[in-house]
C-alpha positions in Angstrom: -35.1 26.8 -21.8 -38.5 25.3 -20.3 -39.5 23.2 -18.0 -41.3 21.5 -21.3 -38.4 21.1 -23.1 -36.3 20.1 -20.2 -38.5 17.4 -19.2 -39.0 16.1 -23.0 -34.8 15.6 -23.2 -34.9 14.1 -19.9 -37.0 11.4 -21.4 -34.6 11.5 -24.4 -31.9 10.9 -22.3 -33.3 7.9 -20.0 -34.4 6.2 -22.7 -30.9 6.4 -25.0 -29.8 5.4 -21.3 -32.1 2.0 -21.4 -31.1 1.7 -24.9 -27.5 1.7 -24.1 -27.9 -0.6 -21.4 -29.9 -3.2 -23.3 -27.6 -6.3 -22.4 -28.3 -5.6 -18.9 -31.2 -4.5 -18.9 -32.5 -7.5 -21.1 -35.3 -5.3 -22.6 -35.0 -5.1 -26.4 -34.5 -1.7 -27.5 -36.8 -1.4 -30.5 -39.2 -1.6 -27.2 -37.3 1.4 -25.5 -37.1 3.6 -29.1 -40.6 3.2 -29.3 -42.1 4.0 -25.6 -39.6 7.1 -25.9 -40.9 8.6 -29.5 -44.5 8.5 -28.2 -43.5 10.0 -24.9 -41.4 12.9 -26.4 -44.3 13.7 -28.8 -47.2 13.2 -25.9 -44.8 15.8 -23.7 -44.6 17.8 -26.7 -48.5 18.4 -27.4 -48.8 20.0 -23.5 -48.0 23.0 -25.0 -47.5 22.7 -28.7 -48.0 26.8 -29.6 -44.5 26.9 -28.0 -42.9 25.3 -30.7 -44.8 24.9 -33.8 -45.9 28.5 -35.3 -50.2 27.8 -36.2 -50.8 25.7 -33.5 -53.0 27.8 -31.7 -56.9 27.1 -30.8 -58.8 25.0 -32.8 -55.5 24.5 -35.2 -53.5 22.8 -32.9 -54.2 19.0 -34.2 -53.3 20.2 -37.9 -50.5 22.0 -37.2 -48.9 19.5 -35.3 -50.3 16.5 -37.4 -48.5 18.4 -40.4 -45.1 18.3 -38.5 -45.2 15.0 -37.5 -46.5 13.3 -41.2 -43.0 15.3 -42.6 -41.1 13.7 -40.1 -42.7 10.1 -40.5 -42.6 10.9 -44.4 -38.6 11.5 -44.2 -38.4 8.4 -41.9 -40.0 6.2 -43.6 -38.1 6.5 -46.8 -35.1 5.3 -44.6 -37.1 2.2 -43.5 -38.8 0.8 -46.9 -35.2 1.0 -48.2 -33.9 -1.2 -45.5 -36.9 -3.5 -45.6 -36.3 -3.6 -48.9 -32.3 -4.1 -48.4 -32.8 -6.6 -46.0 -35.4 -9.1 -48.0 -33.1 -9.1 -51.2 -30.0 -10.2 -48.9 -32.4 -12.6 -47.1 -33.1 -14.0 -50.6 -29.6 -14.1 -51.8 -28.3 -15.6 -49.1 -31.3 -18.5 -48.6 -31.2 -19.4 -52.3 -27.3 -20.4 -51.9 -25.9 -16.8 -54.2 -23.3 -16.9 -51.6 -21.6 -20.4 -52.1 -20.0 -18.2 -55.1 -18.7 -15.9 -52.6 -17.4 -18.5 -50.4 -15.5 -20.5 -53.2 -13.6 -17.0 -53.9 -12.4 -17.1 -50.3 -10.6 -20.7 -50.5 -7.0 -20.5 -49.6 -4.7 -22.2 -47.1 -2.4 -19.2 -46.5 -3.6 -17.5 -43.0 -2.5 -14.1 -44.3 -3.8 -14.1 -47.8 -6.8 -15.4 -46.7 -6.8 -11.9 -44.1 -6.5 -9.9 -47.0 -9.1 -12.0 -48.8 -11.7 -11.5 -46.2 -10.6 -7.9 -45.5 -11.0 -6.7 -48.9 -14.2 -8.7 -50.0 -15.5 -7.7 -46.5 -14.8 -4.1 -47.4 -16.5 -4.0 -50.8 -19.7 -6.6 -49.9 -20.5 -4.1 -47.0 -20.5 -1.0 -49.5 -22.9 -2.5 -51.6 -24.8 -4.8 -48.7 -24.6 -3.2 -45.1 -22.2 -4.0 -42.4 -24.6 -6.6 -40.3 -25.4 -8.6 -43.2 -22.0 -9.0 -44.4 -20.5 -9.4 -41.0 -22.9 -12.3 -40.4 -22.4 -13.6 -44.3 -18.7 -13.2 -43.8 -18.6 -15.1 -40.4 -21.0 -17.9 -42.0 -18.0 -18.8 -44.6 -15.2 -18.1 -41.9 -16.2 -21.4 -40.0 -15.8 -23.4 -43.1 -12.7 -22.6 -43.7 -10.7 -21.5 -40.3 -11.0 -24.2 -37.8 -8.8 -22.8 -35.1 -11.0 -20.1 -32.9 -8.0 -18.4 -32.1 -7.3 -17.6 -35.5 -10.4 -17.1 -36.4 -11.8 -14.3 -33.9 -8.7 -12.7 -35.1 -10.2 -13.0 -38.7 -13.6 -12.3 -37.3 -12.1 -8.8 -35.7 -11.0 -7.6 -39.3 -14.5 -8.4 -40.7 -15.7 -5.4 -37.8 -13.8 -3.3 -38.8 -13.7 -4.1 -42.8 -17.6 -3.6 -42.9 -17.5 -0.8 -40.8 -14.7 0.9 -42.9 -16.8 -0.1 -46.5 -20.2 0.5 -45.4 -19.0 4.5 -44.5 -18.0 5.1 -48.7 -21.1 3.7 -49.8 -24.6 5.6 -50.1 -26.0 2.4 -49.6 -23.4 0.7 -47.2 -24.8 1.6 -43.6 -27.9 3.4 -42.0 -26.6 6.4 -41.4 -24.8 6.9 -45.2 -28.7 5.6 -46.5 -29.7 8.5 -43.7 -27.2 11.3 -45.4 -28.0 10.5 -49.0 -31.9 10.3 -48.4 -31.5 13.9 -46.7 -29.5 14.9 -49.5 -26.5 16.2 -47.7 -24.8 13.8 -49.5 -24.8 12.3 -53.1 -23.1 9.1 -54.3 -20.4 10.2 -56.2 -19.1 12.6 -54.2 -18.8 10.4 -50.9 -17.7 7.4 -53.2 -15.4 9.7 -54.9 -13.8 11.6 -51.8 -14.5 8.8 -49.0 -13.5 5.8 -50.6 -10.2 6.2 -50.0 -9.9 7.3 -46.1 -11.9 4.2 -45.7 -10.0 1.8 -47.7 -6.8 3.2 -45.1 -8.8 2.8 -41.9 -8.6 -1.0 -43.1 -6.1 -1.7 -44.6 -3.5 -0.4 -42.0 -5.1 -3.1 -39.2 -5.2 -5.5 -41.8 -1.4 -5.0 -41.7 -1.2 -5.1 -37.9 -3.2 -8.3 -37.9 -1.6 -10.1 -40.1 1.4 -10.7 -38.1 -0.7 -12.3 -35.4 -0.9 -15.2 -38.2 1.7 -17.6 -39.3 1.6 -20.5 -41.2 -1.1 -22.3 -43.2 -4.8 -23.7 -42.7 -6.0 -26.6 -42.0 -8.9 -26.9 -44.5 -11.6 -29.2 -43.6 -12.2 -32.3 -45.1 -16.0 -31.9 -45.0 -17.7 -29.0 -46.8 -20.7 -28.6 -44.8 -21.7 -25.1 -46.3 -24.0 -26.5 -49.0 -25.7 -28.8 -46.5 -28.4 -26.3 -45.3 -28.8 -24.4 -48.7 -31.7 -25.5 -51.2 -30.5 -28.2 -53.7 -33.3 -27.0 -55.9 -31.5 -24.6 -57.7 -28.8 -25.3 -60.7 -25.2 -23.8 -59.5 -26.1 -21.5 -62.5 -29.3 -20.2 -60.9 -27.0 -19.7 -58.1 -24.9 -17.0 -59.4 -27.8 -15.4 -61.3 -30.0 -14.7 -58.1 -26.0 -13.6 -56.8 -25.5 -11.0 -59.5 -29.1 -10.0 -60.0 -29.1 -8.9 -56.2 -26.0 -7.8 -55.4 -25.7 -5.7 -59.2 -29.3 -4.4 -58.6 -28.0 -2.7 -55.2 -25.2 -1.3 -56.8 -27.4 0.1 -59.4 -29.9 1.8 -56.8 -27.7 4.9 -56.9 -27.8 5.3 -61.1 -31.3 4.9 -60.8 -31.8 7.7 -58.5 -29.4 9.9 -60.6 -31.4 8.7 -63.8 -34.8 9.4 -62.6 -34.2 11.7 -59.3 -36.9 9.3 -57.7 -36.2 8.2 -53.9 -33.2 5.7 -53.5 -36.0 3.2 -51.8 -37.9 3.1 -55.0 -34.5 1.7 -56.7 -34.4 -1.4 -54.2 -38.0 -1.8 -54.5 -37.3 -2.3 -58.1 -34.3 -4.8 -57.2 -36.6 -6.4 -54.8 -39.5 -7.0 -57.9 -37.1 -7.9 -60.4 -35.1 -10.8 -58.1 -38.8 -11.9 -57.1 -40.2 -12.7 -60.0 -36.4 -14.5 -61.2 -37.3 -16.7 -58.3 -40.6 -17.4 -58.7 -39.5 -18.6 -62.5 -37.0 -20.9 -61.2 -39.3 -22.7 -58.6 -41.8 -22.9 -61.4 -40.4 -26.5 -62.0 -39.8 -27.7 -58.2 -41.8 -30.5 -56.9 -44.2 -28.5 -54.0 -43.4 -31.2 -51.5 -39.4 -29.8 -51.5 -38.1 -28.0 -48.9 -36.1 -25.8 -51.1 -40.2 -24.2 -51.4 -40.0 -22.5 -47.7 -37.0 -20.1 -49.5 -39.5 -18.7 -51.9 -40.4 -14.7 -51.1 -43.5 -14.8 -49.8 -42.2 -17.1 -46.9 -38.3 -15.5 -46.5 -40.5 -12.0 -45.6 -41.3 -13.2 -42.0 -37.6 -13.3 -41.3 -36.8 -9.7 -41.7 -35.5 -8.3 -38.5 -39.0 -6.1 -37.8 -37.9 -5.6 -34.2 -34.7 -3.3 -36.2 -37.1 -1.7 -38.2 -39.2 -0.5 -35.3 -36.0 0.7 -33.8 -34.8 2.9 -36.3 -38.7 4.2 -36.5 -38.5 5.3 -32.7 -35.1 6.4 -32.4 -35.7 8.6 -35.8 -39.0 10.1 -34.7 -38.0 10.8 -30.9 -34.8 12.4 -32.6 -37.3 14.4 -34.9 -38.9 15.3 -31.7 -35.8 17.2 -30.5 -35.0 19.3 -33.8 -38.7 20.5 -33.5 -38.2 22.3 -30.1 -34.8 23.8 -31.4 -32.4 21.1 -28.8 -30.6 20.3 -32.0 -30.0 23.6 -33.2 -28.7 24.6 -30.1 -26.3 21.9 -29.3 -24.5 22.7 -32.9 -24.0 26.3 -32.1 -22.8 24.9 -28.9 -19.9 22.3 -30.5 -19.2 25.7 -33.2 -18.5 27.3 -30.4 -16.7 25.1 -28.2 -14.3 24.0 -31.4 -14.2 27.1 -33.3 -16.1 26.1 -36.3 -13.4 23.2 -36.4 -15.5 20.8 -38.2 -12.5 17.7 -38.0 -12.5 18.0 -33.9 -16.6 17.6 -33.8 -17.2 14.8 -36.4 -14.0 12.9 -34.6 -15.7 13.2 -31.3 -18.9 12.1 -32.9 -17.2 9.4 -34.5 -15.3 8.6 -31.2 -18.9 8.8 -29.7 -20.0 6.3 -32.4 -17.9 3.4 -30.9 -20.4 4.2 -27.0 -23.6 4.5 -28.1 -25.7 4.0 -31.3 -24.9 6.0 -34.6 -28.0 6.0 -35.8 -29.3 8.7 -33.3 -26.2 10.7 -33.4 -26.1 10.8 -37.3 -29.8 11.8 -36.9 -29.0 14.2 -34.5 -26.5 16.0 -36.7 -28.7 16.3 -39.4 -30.7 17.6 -37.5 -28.1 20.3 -35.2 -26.7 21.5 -38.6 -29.2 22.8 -41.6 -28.0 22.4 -44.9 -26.3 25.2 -46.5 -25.7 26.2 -50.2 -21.7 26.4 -50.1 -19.0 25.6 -47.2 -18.3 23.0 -45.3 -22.2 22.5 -44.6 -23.0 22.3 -48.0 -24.6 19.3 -50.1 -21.0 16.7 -50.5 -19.2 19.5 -48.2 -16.6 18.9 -45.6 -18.8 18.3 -42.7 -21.5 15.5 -44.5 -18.6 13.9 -45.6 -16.8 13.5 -42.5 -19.6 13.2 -40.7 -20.3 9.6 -42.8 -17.1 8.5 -42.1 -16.6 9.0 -38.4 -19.6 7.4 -37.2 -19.3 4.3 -39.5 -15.5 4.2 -39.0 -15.6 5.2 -35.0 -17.9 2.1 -34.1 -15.2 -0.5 -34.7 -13.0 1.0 -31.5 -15.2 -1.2 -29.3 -17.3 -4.2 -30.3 -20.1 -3.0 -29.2 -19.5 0.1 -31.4 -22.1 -1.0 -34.7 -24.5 -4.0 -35.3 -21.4 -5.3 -36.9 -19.5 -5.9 -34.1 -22.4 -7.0 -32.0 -23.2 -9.6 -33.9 -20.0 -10.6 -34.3 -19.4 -10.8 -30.7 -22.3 -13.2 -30.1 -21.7 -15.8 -33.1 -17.8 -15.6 -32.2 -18.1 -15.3 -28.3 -15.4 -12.7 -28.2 -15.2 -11.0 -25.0 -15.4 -7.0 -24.7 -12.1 -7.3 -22.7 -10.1 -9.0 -25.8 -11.2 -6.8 -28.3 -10.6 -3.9 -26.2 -7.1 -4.9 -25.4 -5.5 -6.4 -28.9 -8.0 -4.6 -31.5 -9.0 -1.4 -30.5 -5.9 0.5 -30.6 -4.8 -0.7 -33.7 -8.8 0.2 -35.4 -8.6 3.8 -33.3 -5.0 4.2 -35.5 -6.8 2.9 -38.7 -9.3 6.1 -38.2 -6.9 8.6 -37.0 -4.9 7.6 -40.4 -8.4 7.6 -42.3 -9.3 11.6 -41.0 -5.7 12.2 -41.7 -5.8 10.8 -45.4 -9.1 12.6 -45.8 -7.8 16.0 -45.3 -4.7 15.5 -47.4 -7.1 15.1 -50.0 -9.0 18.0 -49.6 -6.5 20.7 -48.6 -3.9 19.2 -51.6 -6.0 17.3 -54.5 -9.8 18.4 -54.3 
């Protein structure tokens, strides 16, 4: 190995290190991912020739200018489908679609209400993601739980519920988005053969939980949920902008089967379709309302860019590292070290998951193991498949394990010491029993 390539996975490393550190640190890491892609790259032109095959003499700039568009090409597919994700939620979720969801939720039963909010938790992150729903699902939470010991209990569940429902879904987390735009995965086959393992790795702390509650709710007398949506819009308007957002997600994945173009052009056809509803439906409200700030063209300014710039940094600098062959390496390494046991590397990765980010680890393993034609390595084989569930599954075994749990932490003020000591044994049993269930299937049914 050189002194090149040692020096460009140093910077790897200090930055991840920064990134990991963020809360101390108090330096956003989309600032971090950033300064360390362009570093990696600058460190990586010193002596180009070494890894690229071309980029010799006067075709050094087009050589390397070719490798780094078809990385930014396959990254960028990843972050137009977010954008796009993120604006139709934003829109939902401004224009009041979600009162529907809330008025599902109403019960004064502490445990049915668990199950409630586990299993609408579970399915909303497979078709949202699992930060959106988490903070959704938290939103409705404090209207109806009014006792914060109860209700970080409840919030727990929601961690681990998204988590669990966003690792099924093609479209339910970054790093299944990641697989399926890669094509190591497709959406049947990880809805089909996942769906299950992750409906265990919730349901069985769902049961746990459940005996922390007793009794009934206090409901409150006030509904308070409706007081900072838009009265603009009919109750029926409501549930239209709902269903044509939430139903065009879910369709993204026959689209992309239907026309084999690029999942993000599927939500950019969502996206179009629940803009121009909107714009209909304000058509008839008075310009001086304030329900006119929710339109589109305003609710853009409030995606998370900071996120986005994130994912572009930590995707490129990971890029970086499958250029000089690091990747590669390190999976012949893990091969090695477990014996081709794909089970014990995506569990540690998973494990892994709940430490540091997924995102560069999923990005990693794409980029460690090239796609095969048949085994375990194959498009929907073993590996993929695991390897979706273990890092969105692992994060829940500490809150800081996924965005999820992050943001869950800071609107809830739970402690990393609580959730460490009453939720994440019972979530690391949830995944255990999720891996378990998922072999079963696959040595016995598949």
């Amino acid at each position: 190995m050189s002194q090149l390539t040692i020096c460009i996975i140093v910077v790897f490393i200090l930055g991840y290190l920064f990134i990991a550190l963020e809360s101390v640190t108090k330096v956003n890491k989309a600032a971090i991912a950033l300064l360390m892609f362009v570093a990696c790259w600058t460190l990586f032109m010193l002596d180009p020739g070494s890894y690229v095959s071309g980029a010799v003499g006067d075709h050094v700039a087009s050589a390397v200018s070719d490798v780094i568009e078809k990385h930014l090409g396959s990254t960028s597919t990843t972050l137009f489908f977010l954008m796009g994700a993120m604006t139709i939620v934003e829109i939902v979720d401004q224009n009041g679609g979600f009162n529907f969801v809330r008025d599902v939720m109403k019960t004064k039963n502490k445990r049915g209400l668990l199950w409630r909010i586990a299993f609408m938790t579970f399915f909303l992150s497979a078709i949202l993601d699992n930060l959106t729903t988490s903070i959704v699902m938290i939103m409705i939470l404090r209207k109806l739980v009014q006792d914060h010991k109860d209700r970080i209990i409840y919030a727990s569940l929601v961690i681990i519920a998204a988590n669990s429902g966003g690792a099924f879904s093609p479209i339910g987390d970054v790093t299944t988005i990641m697989l399926w735009n890669k094509n190591t995965i497709t959406a049947l086959g990880v809805i089909k053969e996942v769906l299950l393992p992750s409906i265990i790795s919730m349901a069985i702390p769902a049961f746990v939980l459940q005996y922390s509650l007793k009794g009934e709710l206090v409901v409150p007398a006030s509904n308070e949920a409706t007081a900072t949506v838009s009265q603009d819009f009919t109750n029926g308007q409501r549930k239209a902008i709902f269903f044509l957002g939430v139903g065009g997600l879910m369709l993204v994945p026959v689209f992309k089967s239907i026309t084999h173009l690029p999942p993000f052009t599927g939500i950019l056809l969502v996206l179009g379709i629940l803009w121009t509803t909107t714009e209909v439906f304000y058509r008839g409200v008075h310009r001086k309302s304030d329900g006119m700030s929710k339109r589109v063209s305003n609710l853009l300014s409030r995606i998370d860019m900071s996120t986005i710039l994130f994912f572009l940094g930590i995707l490129m600098a990971v890029a970086c590292l499958e250029t000089i062959g690091v990747l590669a390496a390190l999976g012949k390494g893990l091969n090695i070290a477990f014996n081709g046991n794909h089970y014990m590397v995506t569990g540690i990765i998973g494990v892994l998951s709940s430490i540091v980010d997924n995102v560069p680890l999923v990005a990693g393993c794409m980029g460690m193991y090239p796609l095969s034609p048949t085994g375990d390595m194959a498009i929907d084989g073993i590996f993929w498949q695991l390897l979706a569930y273990c890092a969105g599954v692992g994060g829940s075994m500490l809150i800081i394990g996924s965005a999820a749990g992050v943001v869950v932490m800071g609107l809830e003020k739970i402690t990393f010491g609580w959730y460490m000591k009453h939720i994440s044994w019972i979530a690391f049993v949830g995944y255990i029993a999720g891996i378990i269930c998922y072999w079963i299937l696959k040595t016995f049914v598949y």
